[in-house]
C-alpha positions as CSV (number, residue, x, y, z in Angstrom):
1,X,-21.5,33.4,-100.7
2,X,-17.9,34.2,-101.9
3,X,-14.9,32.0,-101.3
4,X,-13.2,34.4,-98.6
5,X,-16.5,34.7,-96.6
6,X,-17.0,30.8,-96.8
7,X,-13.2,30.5,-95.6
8,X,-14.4,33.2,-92.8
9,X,-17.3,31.1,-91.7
10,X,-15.4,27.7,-91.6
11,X,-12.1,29.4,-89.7
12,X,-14.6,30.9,-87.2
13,X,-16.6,27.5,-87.0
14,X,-13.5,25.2,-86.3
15,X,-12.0,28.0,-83.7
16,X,-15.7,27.4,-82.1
17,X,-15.3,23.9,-82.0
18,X,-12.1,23.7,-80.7
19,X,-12.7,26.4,-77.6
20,X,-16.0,23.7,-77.4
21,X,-13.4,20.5,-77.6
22,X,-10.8,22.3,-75.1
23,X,-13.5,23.2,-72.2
24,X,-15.0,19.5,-72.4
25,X,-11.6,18.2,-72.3
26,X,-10.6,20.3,-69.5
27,X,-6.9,20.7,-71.0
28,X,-6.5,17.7,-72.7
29,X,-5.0,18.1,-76.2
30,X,-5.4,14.7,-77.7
31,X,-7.0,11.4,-76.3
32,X,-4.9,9.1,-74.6
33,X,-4.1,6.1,-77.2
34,X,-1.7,2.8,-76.8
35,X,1.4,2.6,-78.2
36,X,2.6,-1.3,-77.3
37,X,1.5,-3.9,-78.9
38,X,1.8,-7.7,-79.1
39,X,5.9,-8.4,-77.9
40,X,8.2,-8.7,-80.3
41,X,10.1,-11.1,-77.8
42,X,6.7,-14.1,-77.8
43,X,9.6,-16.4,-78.6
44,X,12.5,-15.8,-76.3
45,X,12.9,-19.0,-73.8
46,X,12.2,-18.4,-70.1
47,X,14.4,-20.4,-68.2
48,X,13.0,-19.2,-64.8
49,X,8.9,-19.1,-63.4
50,X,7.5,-15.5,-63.1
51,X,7.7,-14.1,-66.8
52,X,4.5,-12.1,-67.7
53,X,4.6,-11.9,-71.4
54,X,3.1,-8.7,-72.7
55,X,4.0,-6.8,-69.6
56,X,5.0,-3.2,-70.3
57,X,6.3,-1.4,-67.9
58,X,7.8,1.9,-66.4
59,X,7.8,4.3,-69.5
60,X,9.8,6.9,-70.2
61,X,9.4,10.0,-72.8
62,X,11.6,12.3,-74.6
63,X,11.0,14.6,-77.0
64,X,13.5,16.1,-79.9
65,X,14.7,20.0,-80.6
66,X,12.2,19.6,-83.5
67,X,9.6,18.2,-82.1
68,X,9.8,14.0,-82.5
69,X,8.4,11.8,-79.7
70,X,9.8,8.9,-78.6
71,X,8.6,6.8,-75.6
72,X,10.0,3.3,-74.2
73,X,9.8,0.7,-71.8
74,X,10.4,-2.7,-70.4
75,X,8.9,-5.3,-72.4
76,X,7.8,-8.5,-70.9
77,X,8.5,-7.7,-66.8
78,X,9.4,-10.7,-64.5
79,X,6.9,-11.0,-61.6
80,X,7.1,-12.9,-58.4
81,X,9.0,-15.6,-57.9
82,X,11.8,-14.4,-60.1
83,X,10.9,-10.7,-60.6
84,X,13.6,-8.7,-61.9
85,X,13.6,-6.8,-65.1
86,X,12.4,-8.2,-68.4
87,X,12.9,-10.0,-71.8
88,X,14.3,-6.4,-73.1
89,X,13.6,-2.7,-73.7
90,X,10.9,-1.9,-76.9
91,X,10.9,1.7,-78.0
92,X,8.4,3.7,-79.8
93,X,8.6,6.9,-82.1
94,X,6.2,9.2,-83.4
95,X,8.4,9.3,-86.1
96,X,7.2,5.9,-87.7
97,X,4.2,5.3,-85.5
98,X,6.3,2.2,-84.6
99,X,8.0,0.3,-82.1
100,X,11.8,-0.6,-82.4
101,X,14.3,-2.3,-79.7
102,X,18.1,-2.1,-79.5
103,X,20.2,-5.4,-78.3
104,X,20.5,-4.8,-74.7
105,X,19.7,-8.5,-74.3
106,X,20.1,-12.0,-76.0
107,X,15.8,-11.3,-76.6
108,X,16.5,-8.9,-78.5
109,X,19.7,-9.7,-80.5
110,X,22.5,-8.8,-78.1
111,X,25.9,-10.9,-78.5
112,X,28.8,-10.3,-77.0
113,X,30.4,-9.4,-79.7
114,X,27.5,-6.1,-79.4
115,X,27.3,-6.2,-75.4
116,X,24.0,-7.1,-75.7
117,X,24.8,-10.7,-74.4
118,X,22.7,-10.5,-70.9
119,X,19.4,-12.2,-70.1
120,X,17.3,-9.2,-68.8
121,X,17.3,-5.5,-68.9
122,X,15.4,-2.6,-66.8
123,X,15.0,0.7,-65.5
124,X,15.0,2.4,-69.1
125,X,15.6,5.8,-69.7
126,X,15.3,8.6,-72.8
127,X,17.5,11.9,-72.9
128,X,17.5,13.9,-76.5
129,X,20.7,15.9,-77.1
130,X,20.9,19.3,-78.7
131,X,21.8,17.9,-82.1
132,X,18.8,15.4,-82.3
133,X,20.5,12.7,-81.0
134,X,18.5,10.3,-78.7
135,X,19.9,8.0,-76.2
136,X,18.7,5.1,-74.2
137,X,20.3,3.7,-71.5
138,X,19.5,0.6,-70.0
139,X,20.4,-1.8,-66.6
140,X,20.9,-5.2,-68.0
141,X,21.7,-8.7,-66.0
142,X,21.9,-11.9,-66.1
143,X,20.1,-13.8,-62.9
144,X,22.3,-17.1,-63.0
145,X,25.6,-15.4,-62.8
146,X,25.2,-11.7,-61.3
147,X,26.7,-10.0,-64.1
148,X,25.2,-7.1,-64.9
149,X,26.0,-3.4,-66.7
150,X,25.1,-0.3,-67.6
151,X,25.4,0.4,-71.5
152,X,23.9,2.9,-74.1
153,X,22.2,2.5,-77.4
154,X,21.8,6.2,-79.3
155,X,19.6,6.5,-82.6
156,X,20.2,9.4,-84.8
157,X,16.4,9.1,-86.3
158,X,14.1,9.5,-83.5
159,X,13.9,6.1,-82.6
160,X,13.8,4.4,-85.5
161,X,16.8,2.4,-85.6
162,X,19.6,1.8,-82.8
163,X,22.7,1.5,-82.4
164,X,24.7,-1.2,-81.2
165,X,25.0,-1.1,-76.7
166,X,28.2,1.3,-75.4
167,X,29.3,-0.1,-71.9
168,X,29.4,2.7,-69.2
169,X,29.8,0.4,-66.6
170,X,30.7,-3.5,-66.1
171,X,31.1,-6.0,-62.9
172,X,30.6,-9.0,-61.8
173,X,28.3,-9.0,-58.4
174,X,28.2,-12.4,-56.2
175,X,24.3,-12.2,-56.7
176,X,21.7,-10.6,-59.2
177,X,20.6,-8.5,-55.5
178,X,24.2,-7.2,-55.3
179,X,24.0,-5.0,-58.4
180,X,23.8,-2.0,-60.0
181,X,20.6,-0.4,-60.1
182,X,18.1,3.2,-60.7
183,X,20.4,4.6,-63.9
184,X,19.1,7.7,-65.4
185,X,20.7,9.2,-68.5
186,X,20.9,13.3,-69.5
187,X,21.7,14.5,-72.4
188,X,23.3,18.2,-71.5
189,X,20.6,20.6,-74.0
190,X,23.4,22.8,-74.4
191,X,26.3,21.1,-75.3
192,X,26.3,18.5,-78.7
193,X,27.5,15.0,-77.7
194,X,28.0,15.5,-73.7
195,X,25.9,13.1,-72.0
196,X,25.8,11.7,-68.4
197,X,24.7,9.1,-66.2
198,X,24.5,8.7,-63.1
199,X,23.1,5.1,-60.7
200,X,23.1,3.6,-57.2
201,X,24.9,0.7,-56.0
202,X,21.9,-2.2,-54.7
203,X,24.0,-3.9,-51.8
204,X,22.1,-5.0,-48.2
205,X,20.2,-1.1,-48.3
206,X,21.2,1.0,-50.8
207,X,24.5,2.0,-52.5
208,X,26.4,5.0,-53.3
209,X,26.1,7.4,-56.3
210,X,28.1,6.6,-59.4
211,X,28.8,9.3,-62.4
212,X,30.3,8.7,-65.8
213,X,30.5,11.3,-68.5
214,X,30.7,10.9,-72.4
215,X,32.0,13.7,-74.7
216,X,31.8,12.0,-77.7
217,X,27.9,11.4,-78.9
218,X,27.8,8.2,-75.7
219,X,30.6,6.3,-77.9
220,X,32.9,5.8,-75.1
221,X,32.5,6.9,-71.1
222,X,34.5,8.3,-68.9
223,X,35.4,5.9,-65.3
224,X,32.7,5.6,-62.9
225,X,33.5,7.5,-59.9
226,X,31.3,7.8,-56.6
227,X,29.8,10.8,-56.1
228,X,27.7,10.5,-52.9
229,X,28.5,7.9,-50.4
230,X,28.8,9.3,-47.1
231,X,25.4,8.0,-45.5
232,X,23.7,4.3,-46.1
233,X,23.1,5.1,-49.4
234,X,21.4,6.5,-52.4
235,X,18.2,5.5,-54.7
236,X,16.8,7.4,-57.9
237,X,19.7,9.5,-59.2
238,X,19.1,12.2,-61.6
239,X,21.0,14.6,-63.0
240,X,19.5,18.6,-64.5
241,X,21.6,21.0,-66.1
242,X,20.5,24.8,-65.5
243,X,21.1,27.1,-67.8
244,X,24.6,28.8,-66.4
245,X,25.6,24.7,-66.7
246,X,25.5,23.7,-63.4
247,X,24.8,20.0,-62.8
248,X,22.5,19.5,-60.1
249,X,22.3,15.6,-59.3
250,X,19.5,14.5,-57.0
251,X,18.6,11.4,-55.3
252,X,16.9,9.8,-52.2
253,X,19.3,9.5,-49.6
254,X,18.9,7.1,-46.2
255,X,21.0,7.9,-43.6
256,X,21.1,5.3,-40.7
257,X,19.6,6.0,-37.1
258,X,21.5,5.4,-34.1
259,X,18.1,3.3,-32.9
260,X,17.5,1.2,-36.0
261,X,16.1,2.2,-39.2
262,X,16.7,4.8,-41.8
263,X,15.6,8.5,-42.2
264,X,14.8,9.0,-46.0
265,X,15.4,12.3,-48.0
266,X,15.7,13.8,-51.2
267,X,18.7,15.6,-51.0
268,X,21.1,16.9,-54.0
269,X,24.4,17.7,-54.9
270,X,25.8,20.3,-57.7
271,X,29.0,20.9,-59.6
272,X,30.0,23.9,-61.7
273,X,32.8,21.6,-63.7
274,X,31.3,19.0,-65.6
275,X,30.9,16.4,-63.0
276,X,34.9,16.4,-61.9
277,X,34.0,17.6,-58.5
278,X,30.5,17.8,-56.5
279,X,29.6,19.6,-53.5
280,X,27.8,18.3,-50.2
281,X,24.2,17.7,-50.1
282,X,21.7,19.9,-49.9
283,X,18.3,18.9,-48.1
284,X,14.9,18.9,-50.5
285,X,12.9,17.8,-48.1
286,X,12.1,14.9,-45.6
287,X,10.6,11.5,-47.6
288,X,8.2,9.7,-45.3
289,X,5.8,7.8,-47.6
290,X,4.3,4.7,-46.3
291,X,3.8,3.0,-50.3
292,X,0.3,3.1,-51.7
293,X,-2.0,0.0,-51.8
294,X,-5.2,-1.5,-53.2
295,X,-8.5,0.2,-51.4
296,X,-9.6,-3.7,-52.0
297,X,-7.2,-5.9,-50.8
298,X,-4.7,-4.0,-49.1
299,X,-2.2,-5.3,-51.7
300,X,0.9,-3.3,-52.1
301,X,1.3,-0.8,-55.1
302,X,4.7,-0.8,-56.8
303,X,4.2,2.6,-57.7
304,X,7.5,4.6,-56.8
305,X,7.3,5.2,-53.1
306,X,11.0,6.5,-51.9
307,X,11.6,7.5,-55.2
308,X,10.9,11.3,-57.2
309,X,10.8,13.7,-60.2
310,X,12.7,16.7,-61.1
311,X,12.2,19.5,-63.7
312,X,14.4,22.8,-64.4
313,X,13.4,25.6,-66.4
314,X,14.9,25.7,-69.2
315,X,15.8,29.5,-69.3
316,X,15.6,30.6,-66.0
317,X,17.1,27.7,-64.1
318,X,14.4,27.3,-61.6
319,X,14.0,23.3,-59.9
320,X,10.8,21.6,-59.7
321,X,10.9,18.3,-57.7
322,X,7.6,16.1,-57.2
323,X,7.3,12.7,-54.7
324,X,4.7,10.7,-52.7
325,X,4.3,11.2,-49.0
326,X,2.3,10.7,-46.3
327,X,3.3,13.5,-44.5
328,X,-0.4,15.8,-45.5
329,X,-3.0,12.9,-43.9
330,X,-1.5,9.7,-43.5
331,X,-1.8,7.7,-46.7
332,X,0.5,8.8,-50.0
333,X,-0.1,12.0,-51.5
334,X,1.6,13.8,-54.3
335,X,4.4,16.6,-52.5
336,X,5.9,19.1,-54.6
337,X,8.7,21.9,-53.9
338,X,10.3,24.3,-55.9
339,X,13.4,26.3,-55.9
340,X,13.9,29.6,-57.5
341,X,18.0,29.4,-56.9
342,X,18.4,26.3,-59.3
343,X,18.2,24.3,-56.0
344,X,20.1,26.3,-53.7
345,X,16.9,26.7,-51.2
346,X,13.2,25.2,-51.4
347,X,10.1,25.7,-50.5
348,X,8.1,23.6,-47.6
349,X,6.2,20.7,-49.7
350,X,2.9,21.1,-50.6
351,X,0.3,18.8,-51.5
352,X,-0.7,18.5,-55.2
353,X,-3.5,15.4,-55.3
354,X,-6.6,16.4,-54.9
355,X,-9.3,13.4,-54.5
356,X,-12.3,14.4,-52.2
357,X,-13.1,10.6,-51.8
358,X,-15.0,9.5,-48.4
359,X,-12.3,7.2,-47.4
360,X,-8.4,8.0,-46.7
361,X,-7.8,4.8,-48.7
362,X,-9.4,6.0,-52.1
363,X,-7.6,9.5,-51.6
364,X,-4.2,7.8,-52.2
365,X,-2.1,9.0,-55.4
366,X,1.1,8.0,-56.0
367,X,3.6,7.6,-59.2
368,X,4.1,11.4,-59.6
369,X,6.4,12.8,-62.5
370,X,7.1,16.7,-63.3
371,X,7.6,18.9,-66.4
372,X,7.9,22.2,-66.9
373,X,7.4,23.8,-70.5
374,X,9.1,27.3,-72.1
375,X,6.1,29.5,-71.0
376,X,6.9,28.3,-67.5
377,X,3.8,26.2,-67.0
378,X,4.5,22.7,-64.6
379,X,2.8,19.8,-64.9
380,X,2.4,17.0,-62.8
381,X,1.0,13.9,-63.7
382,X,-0.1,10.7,-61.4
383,X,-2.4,8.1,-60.5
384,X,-5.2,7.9,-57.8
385,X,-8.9,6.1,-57.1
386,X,-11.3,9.4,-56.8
387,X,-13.7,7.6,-59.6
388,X,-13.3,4.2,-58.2
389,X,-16.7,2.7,-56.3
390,X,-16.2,1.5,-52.9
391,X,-14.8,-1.9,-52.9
392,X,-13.0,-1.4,-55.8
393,X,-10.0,-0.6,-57.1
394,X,-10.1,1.1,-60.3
395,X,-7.5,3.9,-61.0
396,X,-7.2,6.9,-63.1
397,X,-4.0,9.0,-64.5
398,X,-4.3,12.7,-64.1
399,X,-2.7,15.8,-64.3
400,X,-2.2,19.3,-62.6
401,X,-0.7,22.6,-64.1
402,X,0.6,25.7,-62.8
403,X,1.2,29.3,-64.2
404,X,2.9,30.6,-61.7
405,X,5.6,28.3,-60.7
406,X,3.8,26.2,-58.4
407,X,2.1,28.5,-55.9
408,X,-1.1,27.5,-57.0
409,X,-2.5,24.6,-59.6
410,X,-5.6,24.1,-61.4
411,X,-8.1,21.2,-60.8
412,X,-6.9,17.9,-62.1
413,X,-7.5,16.3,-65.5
414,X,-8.1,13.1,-66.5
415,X,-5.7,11.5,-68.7
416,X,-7.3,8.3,-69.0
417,X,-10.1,7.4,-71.1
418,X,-11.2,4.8,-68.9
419,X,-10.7,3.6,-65.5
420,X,-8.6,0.3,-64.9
421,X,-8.0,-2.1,-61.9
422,X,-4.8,-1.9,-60.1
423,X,-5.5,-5.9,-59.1
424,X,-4.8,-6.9,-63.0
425,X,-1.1,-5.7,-62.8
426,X,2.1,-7.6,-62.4
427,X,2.9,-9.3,-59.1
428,X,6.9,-7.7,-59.0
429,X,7.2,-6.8,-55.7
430,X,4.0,-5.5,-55.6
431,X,1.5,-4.7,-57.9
432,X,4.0,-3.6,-60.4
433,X,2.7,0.3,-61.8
434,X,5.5,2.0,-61.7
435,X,8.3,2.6,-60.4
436,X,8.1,6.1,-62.7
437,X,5.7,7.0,-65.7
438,X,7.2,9.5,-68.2
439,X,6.2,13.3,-68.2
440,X,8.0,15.6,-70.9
441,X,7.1,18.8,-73.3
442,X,6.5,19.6,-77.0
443,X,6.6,23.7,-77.4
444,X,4.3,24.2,-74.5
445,X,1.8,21.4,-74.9
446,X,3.0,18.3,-72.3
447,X,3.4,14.4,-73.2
448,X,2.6,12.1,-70.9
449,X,3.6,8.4,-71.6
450,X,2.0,6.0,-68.7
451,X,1.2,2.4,-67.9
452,X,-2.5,1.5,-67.7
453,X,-3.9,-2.4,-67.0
454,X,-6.6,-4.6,-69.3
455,X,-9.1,-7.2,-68.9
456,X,-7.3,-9.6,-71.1
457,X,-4.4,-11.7,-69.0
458,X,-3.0,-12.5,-72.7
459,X,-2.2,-8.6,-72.6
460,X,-2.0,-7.7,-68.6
461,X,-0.7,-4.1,-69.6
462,X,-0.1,-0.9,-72.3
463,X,1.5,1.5,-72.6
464,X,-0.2,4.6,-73.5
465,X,0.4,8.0,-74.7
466,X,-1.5,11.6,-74.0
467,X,-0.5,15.2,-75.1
468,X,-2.2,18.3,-72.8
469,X,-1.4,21.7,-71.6
């Protein structure tokens, strides 16, 4: 047999196989693997009960112009009785196949000379910039004294290395529950070293929305100033940047009730000049989820509940937004809307999560995040029990796509390679799987970075990674 006709066979014989590979994957591009490993803070003292060491938690993903993967996450959460953030932030890039950390806290070489000198850090978040440049901002406390801040590390190889912690935002609170809280970082795709970052206030509800602004790579930053703060306050703040430059920043807002109570909604706010004026809000949708729980012991699921995802197209400026809600049967489901007006007007929510399970309790999903890709296609990507057995409460990751903007979405996809119980996570508040789970894209194939649970208590959680379209 010649060369060329071998080469013919083989080519045809691996495009077989992978048509083979795709259809028994349903989608899935690449197994989900772990990227965490032991802590690289074992050793940092715990002056307070409620540390779980080898905790990782709420992950975020980001992925470079050229194609780099980088993925982090709190390392080492604080559960119950002292739950609040953890030892520090670890990062991970598919650049080394390794994990890294900046020195947001004294755990992981923060001074004060570096502003790294505070005893915990949370809420991590990834934005790439158009020149390559990767930033991670962090929320980081101390419990004894209230301090706390918002600051920026930014690596200039994917990851790799960091940079010392910029300070966006310093005070001194009267407790660690009087702080600032929910930071989310953007990196504008379309101009070189703009960046923003927006937060809420945590004080008795909720707080207003805070902005700053760097135009210099997230070397120095602009004053906070409030940009939403008419009604009891705001949780989840992120900002998207349509393509005409528009900054669209959305959060879930409560408004108080004349008879007690709050009425929750995700609402947003735009401005057309770089953050130094905003409008008034404009109404998403209603929020009414009731917080998912354990189908086995009715425990509560820290899984995101009040909170959301957003996603804009990146050329034609259409606005994707994804949250739980109980509004389709009663427990948590996944609710999506869109927007075709880069958020100007949206369509009623539909339901994404599609378990058929016998019992309302095992049909639960929660912890939803949204992507959209260059072709178009939106993902969404969240937990739920359809493959637990009664009585148990195993858990799965999956994911949904759409072609057509989200007017219709295929079956879902497991992302998991195997099921794990929602009973083995951290006590935080809850059983601690969540609050978000990253979703982003690489060319048109989706990364999903997500936290799963164990059977060893040594290691209570991972943090895995999965590529699929």
């Amino acid at each position: 047999m010649s060369s060329a006709r071998i080469r013919a066979v083989v080519v045809a014989a691996l495009a077989v196989a992978a048509l083979a590979a795709q259809a028994a994957g349903a989608g899935v591009v690449s197994p989900a693997r772990a990227i965490s490993g032991p802590s690289p803070f074992s050793a940092c003292p715990n002056p307070v009960a409620g540390n779980v060491l080898n905790a990782e938690v709420e992950p975020w993903v980001a992925v470079s112009p050229h194609g780099a993967v980088a993925a982090a996450w709190q390392q080492d959460r604080w559960g119950d009785p002292n739950e609040g953030g953890a030892h520090g932030l670890v990062a991970w890039s598919s650049f080394t196949n390794a994990t890294s950390f900046a020195p947001f806290t004294t755990c992981s070489g923060g001074t004060a000379s570096n502003n790294g000198n505070y005893d915990r850090a949370s809420d991590v978040w990834l934005s790439y910039g158009p020149d390559g440049v990767l930033y991670q901002v962090a929320l980081v406390f101390d419990w004894f004294t209230g301090d706390d801040a918002i600051t920026v590390s930014r690596s200039t190889d994917d990851g790799a290395t960091w940079s010392s912690p910029s300070v966006v935002y310093r005070t001194k609170h009267t407790s660690f529950t009087h702080g600032e809280d929910k930071e989310a970082i953007t990196a504008d795709p379309f101009h070189p070293g703009v960046v923003y970052v927006v937060w809420d206030r945590y004080s008795d509800h909720k707080g207003p929305a805070f902005f700053s602004k760097s135009t210099d790579g997230g070397r120095t930053w602009s004053d906070a100033t409030v940009i939403y703060g008419k009604d009891a306050g705001t949780i989840g703040n992120q900002i998207l940047v349509l393509p005409n430059g528009t900054l669209v920043d959305f959060f879930a807002n409560y408004v108080a009730l004349k008879a007690g109570g709050y009425a929750l909604s995700l609402d947003a706010i735009r401005s057309s000049d770089g953050g130094a004026t905003w409008s008034g809000p404009t109404v998403v949708s209603p929020m009414t989820p009731n917080g998912a729980f354990d189908p086995k012991t009715g425990e509560y699921i820290r899984g995101g509940d009040g909170l959301f995802d957003v996603a804009a197209d990146p050329s034609t400026g259409a606005v994707y937004a994804t949250w739980q809600d109980s509004m389709f049967e009663g427990v948590d489901q996944v609710a999506f809307s869109r927007s075709a007006d880069g958020g100007l007007t949206w369509s009623m929510p539909v339901r994404v999560s599609t378990s058929t399970a016998p019992t309302a309790a095992y049909r639960q999903a929660w912890a939803p995040s949204v992507d959209v890709a260059p072709n178009h296609t939106v993902a969404i990507t969240y937990y739920d029990f359809r493959l637990s057995p009664a009585g148990g409460d195993l858990a799965d990751y999956w994911s949904a796509t759409s072609l057509n903007g989200g007017s219709t979405w295929s079956s879902a996809t497991r992302l998991t390679t195997s099921s794990f119980p929602v009973s083995a996570a951290p006590d935080a508040g809850g059983l601690m799987v969540g609050d978000y789970e990253g979703l982003a894209h690489s060319g048109n194939t989706f990364v999903g970075a997500f936290e799963v649970t164990t059977t060893d208590p040594a290691n209570p959680t991972d943090i895995q990674l999965v590529k699929f379209n």
